[in-house]
C-alpha positions as CSV (number, residue, x, y, z in Angstrom):
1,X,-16.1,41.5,55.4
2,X,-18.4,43.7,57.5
3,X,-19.9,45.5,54.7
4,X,-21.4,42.4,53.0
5,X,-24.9,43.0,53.7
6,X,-26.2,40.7,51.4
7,X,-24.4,37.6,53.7
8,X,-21.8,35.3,53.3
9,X,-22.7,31.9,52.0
10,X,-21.6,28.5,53.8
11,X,-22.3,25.8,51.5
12,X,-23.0,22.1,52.9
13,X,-22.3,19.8,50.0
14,X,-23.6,16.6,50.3
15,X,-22.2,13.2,48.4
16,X,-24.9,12.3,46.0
17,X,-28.6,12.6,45.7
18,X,-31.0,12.3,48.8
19,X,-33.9,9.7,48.7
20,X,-35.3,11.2,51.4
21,X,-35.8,14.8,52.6
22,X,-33.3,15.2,55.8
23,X,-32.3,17.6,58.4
24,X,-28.7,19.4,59.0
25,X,-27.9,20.6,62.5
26,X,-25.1,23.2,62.9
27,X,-24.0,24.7,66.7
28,X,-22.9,28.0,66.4
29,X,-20.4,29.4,69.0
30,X,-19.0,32.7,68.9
31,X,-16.2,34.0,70.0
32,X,-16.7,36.0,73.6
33,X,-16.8,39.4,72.9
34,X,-19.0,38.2,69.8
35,X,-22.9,38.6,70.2
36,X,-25.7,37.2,67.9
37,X,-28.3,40.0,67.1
38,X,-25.9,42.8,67.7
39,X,-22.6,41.3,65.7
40,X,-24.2,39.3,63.5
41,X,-27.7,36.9,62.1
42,X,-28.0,34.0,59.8
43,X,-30.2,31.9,58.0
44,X,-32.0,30.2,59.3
45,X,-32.6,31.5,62.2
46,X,-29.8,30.5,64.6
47,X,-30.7,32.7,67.9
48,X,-30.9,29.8,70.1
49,X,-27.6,28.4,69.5
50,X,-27.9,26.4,66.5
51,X,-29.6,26.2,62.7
52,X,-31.8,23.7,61.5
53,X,-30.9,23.4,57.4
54,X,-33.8,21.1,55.9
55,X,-32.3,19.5,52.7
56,X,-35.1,18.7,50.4
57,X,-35.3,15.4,48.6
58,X,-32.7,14.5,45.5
59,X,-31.1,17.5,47.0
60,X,-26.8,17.5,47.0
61,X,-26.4,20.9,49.3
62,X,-27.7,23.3,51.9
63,X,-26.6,26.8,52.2
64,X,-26.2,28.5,55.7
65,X,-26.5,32.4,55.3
66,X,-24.4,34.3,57.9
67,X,-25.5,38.5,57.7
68,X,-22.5,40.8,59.6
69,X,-23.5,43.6,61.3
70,X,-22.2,46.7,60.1
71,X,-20.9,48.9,62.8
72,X,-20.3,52.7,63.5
73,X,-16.6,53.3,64.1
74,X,-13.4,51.3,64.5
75,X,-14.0,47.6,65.3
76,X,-12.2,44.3,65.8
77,X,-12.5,41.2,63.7
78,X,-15.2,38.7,64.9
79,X,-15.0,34.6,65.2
80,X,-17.6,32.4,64.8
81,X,-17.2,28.7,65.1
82,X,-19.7,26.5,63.5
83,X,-20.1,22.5,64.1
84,X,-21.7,20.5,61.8
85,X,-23.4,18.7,65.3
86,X,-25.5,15.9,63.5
87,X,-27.9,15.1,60.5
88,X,-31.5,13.3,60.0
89,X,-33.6,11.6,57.4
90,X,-31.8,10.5,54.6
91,X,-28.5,11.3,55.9
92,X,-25.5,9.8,57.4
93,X,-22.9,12.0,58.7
94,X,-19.5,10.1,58.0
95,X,-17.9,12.0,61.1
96,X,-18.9,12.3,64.7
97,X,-19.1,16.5,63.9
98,X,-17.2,18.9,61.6
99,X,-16.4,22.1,62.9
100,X,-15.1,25.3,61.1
101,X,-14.4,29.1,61.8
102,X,-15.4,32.1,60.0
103,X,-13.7,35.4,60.3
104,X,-15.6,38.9,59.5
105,X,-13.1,41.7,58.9
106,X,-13.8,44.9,60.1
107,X,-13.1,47.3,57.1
108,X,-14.1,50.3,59.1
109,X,-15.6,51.7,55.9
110,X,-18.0,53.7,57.5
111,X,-14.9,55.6,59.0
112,X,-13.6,58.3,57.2
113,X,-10.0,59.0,58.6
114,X,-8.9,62.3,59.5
115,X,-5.4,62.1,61.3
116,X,-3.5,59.0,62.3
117,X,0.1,57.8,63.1
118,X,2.1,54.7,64.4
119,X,4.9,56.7,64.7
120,X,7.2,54.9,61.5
121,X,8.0,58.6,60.3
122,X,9.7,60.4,63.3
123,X,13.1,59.3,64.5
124,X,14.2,56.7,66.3
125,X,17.7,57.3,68.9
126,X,20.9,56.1,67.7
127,X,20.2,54.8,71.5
128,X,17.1,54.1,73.0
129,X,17.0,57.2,75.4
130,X,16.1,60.4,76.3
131,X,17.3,62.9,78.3
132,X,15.3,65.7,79.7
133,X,15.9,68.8,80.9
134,X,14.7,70.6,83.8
135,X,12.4,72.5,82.0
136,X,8.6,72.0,80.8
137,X,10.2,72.2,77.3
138,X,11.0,69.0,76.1
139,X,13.3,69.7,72.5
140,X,14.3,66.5,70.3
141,X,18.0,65.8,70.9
142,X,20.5,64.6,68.1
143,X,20.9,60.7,68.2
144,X,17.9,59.8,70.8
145,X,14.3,58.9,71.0
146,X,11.9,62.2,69.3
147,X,9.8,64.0,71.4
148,X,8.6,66.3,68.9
149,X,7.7,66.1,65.2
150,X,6.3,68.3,63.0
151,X,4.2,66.6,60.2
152,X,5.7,66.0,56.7
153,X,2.2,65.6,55.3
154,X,1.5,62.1,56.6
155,X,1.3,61.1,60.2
156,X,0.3,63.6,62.7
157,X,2.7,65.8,64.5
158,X,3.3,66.0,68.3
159,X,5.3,67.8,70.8
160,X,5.7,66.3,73.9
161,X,6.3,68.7,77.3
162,X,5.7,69.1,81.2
163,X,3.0,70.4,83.2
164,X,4.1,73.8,84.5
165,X,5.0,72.8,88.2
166,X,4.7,69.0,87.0
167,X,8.4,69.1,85.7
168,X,10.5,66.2,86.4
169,X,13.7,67.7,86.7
170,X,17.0,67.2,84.8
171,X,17.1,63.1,83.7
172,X,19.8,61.7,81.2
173,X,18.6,58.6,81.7
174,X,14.8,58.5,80.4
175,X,13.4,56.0,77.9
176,X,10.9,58.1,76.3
177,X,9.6,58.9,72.7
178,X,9.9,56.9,69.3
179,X,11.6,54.0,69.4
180,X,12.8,51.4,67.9
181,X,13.3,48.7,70.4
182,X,11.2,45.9,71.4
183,X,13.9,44.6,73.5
184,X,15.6,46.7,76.0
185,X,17.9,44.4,78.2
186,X,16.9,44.0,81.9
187,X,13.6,46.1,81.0
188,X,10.9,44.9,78.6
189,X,10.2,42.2,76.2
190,X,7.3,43.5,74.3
191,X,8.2,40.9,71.2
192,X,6.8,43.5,68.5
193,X,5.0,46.7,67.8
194,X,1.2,46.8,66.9
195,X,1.5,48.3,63.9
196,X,4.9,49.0,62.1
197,X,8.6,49.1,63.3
198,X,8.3,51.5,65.8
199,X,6.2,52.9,68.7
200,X,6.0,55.8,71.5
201,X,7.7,54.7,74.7
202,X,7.1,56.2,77.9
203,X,8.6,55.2,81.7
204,X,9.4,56.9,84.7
205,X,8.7,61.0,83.7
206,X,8.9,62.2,88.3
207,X,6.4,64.2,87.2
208,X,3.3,64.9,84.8
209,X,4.4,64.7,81.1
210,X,1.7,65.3,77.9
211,X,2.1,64.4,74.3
212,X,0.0,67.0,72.5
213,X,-1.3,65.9,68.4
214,X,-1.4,68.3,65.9
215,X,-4.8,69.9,65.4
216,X,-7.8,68.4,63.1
217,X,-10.2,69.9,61.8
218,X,-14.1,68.1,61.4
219,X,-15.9,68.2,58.8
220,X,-19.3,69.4,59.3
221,X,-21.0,66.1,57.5
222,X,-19.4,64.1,60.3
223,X,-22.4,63.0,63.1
224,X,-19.6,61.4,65.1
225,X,-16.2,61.4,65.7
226,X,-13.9,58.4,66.6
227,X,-10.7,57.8,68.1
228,X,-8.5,54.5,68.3
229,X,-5.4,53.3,69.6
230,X,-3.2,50.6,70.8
231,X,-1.5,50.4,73.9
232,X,1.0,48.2,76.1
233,X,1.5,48.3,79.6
234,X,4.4,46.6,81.4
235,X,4.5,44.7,84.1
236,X,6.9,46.9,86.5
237,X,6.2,48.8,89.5
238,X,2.7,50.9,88.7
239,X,1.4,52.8,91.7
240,X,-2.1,54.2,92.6
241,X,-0.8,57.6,91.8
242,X,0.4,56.8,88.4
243,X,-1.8,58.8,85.7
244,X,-2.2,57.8,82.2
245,X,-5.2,60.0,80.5
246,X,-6.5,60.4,76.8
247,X,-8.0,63.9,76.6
248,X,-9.7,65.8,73.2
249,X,-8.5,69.2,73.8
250,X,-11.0,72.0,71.9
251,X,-11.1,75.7,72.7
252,X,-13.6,74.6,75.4
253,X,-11.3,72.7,77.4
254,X,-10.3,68.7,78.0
255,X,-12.9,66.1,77.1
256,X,-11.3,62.6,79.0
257,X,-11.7,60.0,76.9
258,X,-10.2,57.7,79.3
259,X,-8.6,57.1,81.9
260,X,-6.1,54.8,83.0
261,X,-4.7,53.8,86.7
262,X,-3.4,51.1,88.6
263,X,-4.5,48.6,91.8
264,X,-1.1,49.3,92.9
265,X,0.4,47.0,91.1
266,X,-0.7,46.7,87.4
267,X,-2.5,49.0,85.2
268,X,-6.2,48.5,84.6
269,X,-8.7,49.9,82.3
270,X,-10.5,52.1,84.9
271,X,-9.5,55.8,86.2
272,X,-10.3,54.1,89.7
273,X,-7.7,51.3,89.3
274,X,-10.7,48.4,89.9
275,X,-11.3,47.5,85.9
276,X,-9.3,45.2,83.6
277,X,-6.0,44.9,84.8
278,X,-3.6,45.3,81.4
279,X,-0.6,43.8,81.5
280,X,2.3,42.5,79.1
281,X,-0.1,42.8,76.2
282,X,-1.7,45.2,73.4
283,X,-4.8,46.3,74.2
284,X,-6.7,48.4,71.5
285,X,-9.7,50.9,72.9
286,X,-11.5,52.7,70.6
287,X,-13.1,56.3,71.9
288,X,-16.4,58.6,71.2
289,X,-15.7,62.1,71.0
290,X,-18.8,64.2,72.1
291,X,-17.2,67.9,71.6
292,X,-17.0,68.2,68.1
293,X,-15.2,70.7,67.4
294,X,-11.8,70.9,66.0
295,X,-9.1,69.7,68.2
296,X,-6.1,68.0,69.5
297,X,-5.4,64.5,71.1
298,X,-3.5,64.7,74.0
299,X,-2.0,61.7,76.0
300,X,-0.7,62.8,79.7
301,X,1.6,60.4,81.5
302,X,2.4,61.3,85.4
303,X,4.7,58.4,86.8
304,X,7.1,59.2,89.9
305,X,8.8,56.0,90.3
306,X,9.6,52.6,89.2
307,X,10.0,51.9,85.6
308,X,6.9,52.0,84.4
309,X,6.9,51.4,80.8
310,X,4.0,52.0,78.5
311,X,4.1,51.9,74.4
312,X,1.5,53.8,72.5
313,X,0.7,52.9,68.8
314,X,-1.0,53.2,66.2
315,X,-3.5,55.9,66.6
316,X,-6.2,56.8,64.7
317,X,-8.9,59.6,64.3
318,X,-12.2,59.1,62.2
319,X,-15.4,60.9,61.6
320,X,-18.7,59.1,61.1
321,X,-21.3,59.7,58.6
């Protein structure tokens, strides 16, 4: 795990008694988004790509220490591979190499967690719609997707409305809200949720829609505050004037946290539509807060036409130590 600061221990066991002192030699490969230095140390020192392990005489093992880096905030699990590449000395390697992975978990136990939901307690529709009035008031109606929840004490609350002047008009046919569905015939295949049974859908609103979180308060011991969550776009009809924005809304205004827009075809990770493109996929982004003070998370969603289906999930806030 992360938190193991006093290093994980690979073992190299060796079949009987050396003679002669001898030399292990072990590549070390991580995974891309995995840096050594910044993610992670060993030793011996493996900086340049591999470890050196000298195994003394009438030795049976060598021990390769691997030292996680512990990390402020919500992270993702790292992969290492390590190849046993060759041996020296008084050693015969009975195998061209040996290879093996190590996983470090994030624990995220530097994150103390204020608010969260993946959207298992509202309600799922009967049917997976919504329809929607013409009116910036969006109310949950019996037997489709909610649009609004008020907390029971577990995951945050929301209420999801229009922009005044953004409405999108009278629509009986809108997929929108918590669902249930992974599979909606002639629409999406998203296989499963990120976390849980169900999810927030959204598609085409015709105008500029925002989902606003309950409140949360921060603690004054906090020097940071965090904010996670998983996403899905799919792959429809996205237009350059499609919106898709992550705000934390204090009394001082909207602090954009990011921004989302497409190349005019797919959605990509950049409010100018040139980053990542993010497609048919999850795709978890984790978010510093710089305003501090208590507030709301607010997701706004302005699509016009098209189908344009996104699924948010499992969202987390977090304050930092």
């Amino acid at each position: 795990f992360e938190n193991q600061a006093e290093g994980i221990q690979l073992p190299i066991r060796i079949v009987g008694h050396l003679v002669n002192p001898g030399t292990i030699t072990v590549s070390i490969t991580p995974q891309a988004d995995v840096q050594y230095g910044t993610d992670f140390t060993t030793e011996p020192d493996g900086s340049s790509g591999s470890v050196t392990l000298n195994v003394s005489e009438r030795s049976a093992s060598a021990v390769l220490s691997v030292f996680p880096s512990v990390e402020a905030g919500f992270n993702t699990d790292k992969l290492i591979n390590f190849k046993l590449e060759g041996v020296s000395g008084g050693l015969f390697l009975a195998t061209e190499s040996v290879d093996f992975e190590l996983t470090i978990q994030d624990e995220s136990l530097n994150v103390d967690v204020l608010a969260f939901t993946s959207f298992e307690e509202p309600a799922a529709g009967d049917v997976n719609n919504y329809s929607a009035p013409d009116s910036t008031f969006l109310p949950n109606n019996p037997g489709e997707n909610s649009v609004d929840y008020v907390s029971a004490g577990g995951e945050m609350g929301f209420d999801t409305s229009y922009l005044p002047g953004e409405e999108g008009g009278e629509d009986t046919s809108l997929i929108f809200g918590v669902t249930n569905v992974t599979n909606e015939p002639d629409e999406y295949n998203i296989g499963a949720f990120f976390n849980g049974s169900q999810a927030y859908v959204t598609s085409d609103a015709d105008g500029l829609a925002e989902i606003v979180f309950d409140e949360v308060e921060i603690p004054s011991k906090f020097n940071s505050l965090k904010v996670r969550l998983s996403v899905y776009f799919v792959d429809a009809s996205w237009e350059e004037d499609d919106e898709f924005d992550i705000f934390w809304r204090t009394e001082d205004g909207d602090e954009t946290l990011m921004s989302f827009r497409s190349n005019g075809e797919l959605m990509t990770d950049s409010p100018d539509g040139t980053g990542n493109v993010l497609v048919d996929d999850w795709f978890t982004f984790n978010m510093e807060v710089t305003n501090m003070k208590k507030g709301r998370l607010v997701i706004q969603v302005g699509t016009n036409s098209g189908s344009e289906y996104a699924f948010i999930d499992d969202i987390v806030i977090g304050g930092v130590e």
